[in-house]
PyMOL commands that place a pseudoatom at each C-alpha (Angstrom):
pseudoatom trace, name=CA, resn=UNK, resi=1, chain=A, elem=C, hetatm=0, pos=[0.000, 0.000, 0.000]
pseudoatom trace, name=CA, resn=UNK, resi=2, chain=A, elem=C, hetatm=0, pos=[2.779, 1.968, 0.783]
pseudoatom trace, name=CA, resn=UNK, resi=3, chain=A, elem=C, hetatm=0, pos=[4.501, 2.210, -2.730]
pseudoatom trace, name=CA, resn=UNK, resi=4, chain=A, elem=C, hetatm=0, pos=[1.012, 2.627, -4.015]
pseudoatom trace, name=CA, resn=UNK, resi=5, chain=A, elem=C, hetatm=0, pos=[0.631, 5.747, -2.037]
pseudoatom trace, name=CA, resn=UNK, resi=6, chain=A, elem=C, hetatm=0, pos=[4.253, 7.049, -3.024]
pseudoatom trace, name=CA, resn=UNK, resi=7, chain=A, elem=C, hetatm=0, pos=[3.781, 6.197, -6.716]
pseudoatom trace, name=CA, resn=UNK, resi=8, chain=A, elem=C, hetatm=0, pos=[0.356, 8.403, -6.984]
pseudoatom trace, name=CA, resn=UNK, resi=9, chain=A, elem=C, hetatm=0, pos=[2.117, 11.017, -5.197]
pseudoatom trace, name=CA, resn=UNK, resi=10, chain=A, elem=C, hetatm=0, pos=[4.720, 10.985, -7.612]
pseudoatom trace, name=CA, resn=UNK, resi=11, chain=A, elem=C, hetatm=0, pos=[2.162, 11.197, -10.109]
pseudoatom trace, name=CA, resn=UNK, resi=12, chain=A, elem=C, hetatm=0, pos=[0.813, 14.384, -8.435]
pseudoatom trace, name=CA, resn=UNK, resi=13, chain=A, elem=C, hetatm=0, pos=[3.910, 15.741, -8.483]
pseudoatom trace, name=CA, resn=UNK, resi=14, chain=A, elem=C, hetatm=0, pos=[4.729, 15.019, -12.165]
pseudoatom trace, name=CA, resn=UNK, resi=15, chain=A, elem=C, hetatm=0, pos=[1.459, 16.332, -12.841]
pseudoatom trace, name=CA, resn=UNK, resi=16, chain=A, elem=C, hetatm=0, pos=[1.869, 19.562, -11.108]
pseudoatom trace, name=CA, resn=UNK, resi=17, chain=A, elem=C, hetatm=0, pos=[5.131, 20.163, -12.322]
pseudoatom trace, name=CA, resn=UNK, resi=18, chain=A, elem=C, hetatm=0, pos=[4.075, 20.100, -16.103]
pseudoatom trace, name=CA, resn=UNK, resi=19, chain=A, elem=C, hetatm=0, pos=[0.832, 22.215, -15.483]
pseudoatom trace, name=CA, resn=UNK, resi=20, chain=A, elem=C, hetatm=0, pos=[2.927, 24.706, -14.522]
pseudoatom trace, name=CA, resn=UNK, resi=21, chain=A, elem=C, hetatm=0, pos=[5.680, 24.838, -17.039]
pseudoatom trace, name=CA, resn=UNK, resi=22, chain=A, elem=C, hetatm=0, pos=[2.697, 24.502, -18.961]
pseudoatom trace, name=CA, resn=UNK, resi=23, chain=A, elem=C, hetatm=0, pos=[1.027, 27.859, -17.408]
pseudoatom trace, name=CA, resn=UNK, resi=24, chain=A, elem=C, hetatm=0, pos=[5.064, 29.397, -18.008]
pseudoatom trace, name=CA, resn=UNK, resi=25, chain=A, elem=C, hetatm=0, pos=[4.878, 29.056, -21.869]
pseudoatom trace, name=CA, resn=UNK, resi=26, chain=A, elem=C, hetatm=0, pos=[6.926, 25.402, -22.335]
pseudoatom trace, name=CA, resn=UNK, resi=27, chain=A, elem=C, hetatm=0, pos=[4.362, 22.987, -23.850]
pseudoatom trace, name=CA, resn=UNK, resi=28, chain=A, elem=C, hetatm=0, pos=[5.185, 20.708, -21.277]
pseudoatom trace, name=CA, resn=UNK, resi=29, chain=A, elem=C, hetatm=0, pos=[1.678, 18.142, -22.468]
pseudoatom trace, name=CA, resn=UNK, resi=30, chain=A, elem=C, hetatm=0, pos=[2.977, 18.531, -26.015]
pseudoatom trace, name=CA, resn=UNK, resi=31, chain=A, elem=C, hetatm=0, pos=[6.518, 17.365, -25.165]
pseudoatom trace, name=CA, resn=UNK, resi=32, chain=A, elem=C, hetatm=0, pos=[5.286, 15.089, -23.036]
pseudoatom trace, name=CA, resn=UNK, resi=33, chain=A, elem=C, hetatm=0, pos=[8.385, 13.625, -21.113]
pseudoatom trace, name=CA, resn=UNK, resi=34, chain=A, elem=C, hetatm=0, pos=[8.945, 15.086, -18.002]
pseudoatom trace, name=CA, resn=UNK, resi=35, chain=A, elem=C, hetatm=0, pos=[12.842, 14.641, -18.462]
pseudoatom trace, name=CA, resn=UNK, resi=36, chain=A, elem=C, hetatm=0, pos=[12.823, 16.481, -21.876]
pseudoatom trace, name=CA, resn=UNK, resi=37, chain=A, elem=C, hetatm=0, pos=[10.710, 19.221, -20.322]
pseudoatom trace, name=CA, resn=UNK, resi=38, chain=A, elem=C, hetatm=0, pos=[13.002, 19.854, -17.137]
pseudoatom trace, name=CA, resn=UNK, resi=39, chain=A, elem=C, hetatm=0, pos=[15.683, 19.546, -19.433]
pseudoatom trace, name=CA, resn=UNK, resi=40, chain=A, elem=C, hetatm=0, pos=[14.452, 22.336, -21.615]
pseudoatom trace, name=CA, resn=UNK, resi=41, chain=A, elem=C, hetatm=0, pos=[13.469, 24.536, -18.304]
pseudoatom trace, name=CA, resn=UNK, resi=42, chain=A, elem=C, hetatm=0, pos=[16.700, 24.131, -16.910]
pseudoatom trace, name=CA, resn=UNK, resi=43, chain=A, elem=C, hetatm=0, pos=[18.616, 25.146, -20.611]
pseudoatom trace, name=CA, resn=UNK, resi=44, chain=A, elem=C, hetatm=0, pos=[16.517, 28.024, -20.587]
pseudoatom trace, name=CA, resn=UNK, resi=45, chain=A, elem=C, hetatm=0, pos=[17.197, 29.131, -17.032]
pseudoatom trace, name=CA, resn=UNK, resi=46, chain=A, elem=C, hetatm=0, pos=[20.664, 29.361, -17.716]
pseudoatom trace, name=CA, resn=UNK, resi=47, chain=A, elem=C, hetatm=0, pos=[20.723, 31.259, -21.007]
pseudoatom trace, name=CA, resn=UNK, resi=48, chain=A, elem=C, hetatm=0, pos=[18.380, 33.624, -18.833]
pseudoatom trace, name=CA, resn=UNK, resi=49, chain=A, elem=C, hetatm=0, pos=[21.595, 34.354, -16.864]
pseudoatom trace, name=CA, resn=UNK, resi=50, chain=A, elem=C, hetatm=0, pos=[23.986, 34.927, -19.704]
pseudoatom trace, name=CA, resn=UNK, resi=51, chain=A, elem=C, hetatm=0, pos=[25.571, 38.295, -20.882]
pseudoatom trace, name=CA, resn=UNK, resi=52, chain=A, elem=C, hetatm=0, pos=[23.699, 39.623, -24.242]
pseudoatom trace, name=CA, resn=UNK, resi=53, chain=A, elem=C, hetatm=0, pos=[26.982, 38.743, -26.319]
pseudoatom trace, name=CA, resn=UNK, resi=54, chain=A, elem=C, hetatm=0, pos=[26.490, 35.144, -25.321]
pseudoatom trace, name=CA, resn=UNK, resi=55, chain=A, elem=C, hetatm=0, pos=[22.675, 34.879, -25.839]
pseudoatom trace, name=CA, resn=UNK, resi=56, chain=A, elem=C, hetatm=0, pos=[23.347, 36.521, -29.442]
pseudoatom trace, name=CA, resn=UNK, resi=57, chain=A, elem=C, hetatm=0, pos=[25.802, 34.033, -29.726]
pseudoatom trace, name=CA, resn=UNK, resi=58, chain=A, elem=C, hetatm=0, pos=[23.415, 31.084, -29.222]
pseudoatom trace, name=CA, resn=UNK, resi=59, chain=A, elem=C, hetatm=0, pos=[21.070, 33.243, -30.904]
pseudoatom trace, name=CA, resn=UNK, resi=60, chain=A, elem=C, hetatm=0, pos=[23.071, 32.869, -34.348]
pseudoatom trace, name=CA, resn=UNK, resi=61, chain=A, elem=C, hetatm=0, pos=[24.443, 29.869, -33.784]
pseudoatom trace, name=CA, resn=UNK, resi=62, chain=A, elem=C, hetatm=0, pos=[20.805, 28.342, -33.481]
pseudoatom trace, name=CA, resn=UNK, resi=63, chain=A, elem=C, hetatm=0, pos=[20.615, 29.542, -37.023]
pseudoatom trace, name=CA, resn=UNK, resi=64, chain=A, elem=C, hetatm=0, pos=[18.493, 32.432, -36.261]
pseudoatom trace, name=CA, resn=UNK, resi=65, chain=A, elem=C, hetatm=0, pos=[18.527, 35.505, -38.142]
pseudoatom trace, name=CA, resn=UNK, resi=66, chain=A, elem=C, hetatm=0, pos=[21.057, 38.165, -37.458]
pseudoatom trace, name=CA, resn=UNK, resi=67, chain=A, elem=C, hetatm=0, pos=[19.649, 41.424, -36.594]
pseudoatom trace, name=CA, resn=UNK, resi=68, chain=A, elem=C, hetatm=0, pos=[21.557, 43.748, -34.713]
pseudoatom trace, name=CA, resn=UNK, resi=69, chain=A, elem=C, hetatm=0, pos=[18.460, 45.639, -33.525]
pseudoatom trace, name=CA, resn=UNK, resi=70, chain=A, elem=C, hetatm=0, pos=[16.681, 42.560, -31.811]
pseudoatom trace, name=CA, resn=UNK, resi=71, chain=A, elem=C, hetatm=0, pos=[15.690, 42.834, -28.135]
pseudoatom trace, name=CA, resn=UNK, resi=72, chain=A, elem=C, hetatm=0, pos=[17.075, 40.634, -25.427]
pseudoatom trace, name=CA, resn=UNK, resi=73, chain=A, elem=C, hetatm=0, pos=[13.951, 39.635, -24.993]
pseudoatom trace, name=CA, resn=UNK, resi=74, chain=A, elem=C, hetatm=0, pos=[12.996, 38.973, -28.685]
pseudoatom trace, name=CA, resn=UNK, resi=75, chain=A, elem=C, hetatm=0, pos=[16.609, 36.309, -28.490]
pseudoatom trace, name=CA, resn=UNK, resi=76, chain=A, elem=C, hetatm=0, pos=[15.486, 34.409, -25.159]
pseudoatom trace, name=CA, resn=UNK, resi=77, chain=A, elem=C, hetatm=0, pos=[11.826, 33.903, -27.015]
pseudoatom trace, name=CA, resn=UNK, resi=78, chain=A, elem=C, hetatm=0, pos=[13.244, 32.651, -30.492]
pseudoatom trace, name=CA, resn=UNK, resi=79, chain=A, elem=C, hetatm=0, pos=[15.742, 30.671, -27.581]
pseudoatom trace, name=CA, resn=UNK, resi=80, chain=A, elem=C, hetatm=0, pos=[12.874, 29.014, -25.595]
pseudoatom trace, name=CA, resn=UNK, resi=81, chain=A, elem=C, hetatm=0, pos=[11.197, 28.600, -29.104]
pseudoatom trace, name=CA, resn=UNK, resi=82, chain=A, elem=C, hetatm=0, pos=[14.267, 26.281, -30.384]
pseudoatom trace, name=CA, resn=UNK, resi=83, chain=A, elem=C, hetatm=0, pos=[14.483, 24.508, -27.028]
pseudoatom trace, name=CA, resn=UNK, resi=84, chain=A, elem=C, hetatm=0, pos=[10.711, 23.640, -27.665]
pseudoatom trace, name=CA, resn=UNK, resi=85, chain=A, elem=C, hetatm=0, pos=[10.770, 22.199, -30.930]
pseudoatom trace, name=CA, resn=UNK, resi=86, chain=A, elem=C, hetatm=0, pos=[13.872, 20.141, -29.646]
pseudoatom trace, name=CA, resn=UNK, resi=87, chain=A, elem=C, hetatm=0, pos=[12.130, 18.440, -27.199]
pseudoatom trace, name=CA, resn=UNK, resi=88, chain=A, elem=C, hetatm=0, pos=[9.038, 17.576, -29.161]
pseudoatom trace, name=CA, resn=UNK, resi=89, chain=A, elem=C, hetatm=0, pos=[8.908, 14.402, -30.079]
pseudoatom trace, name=CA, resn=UNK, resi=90, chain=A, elem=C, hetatm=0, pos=[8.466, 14.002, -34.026]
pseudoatom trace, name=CA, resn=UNK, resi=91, chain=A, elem=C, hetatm=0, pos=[4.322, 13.812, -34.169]
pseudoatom trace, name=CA, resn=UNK, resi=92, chain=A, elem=C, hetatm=0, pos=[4.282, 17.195, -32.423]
pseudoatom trace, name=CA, resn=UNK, resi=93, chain=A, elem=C, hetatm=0, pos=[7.053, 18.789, -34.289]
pseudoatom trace, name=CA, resn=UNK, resi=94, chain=A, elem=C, hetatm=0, pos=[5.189, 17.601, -37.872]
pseudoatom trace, name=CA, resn=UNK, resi=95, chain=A, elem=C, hetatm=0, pos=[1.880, 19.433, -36.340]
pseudoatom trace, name=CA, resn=UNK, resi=96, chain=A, elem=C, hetatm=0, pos=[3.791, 22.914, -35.269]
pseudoatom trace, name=CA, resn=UNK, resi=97, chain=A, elem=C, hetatm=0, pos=[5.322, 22.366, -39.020]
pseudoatom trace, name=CA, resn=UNK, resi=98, chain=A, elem=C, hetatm=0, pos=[1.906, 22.036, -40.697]
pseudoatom trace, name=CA, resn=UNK, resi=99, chain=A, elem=C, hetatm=0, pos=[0.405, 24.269, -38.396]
pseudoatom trace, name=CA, resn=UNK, resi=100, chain=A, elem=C, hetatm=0, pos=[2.922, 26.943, -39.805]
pseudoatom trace, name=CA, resn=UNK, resi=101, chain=A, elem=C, hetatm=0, pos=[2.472, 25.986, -43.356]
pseudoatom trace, name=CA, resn=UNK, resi=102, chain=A, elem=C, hetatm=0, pos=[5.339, 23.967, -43.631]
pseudoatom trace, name=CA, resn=UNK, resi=103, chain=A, elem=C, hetatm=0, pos=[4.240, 20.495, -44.967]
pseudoatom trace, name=CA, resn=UNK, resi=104, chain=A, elem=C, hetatm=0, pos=[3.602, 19.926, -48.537]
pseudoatom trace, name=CA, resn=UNK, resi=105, chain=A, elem=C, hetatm=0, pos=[2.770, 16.080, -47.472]
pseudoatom trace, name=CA, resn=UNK, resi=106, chain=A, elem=C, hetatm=0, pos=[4.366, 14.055, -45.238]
pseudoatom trace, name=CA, resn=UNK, resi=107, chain=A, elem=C, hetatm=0, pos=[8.053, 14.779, -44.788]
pseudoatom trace, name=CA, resn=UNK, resi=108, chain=A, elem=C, hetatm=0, pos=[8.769, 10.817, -42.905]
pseudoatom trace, name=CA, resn=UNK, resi=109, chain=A, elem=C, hetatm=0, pos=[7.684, 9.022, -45.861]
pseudoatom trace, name=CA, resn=UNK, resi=110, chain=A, elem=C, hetatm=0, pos=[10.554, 7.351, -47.345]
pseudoatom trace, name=CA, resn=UNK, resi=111, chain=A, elem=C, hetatm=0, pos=[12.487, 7.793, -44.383]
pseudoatom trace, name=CA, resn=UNK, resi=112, chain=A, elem=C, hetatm=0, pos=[13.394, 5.610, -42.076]
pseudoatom trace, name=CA, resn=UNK, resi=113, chain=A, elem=C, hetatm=0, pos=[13.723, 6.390, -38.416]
for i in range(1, 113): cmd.bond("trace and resi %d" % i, "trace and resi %d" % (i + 1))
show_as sticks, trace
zoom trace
């Protein structure tokens, strides 16, 4: 009964944990692994911390585009952004793609994973 009681409450815990990421703007339900989702909290954190020549560092060498007008705030966005779509797992990252307009079909087919 015990380790019932301490699994459930781990399940609470989970639970809570991802509603509010959730509520904080990380798609923790689409993600969907609590590991990938602390992961991409954490990562975030820290580039939160960093001097702007470092986050416009990560900024470009995420592949964004350089502008040397954008905001601090505009980099850690496109930042969490990229950390997202990381996590996703592949399902999720097709439906933010066709969401966006990016599909012409289905972009696995043929593929092998």
């Amino acid at each position: 009964e015990e380790q019932c009681r301490n699994k459930l409450v781990d399940r609470l815990l989970v639970n809570e944990r991802m509603t509010h990421w959730e509520s904080k703007g990380f798609e923790s339900r689409r993600i969907g692994n609590v590991d990938a989702v602390i992961s991409a909290v954490a990562q975030f954190d820290n580039f939160k911390g960093l001097a702007d020549a470092e986050l416009r560092q990560l900024y470009l060498k995420a592949g964004l585009p350089e502008h040397s007008s954008v905001e601090r705030a505009a980099i850690l966005e496109a930042l969490r952004r990229v950390l997202l779509w990381e996590s996703m797992p592949a399902a999720e990252l097709q439906n933010e793609c066709q969401d966006n307009g990016l599909l012409d079909g289905d972009p696995f087919k043929g593929t092998e994973e």
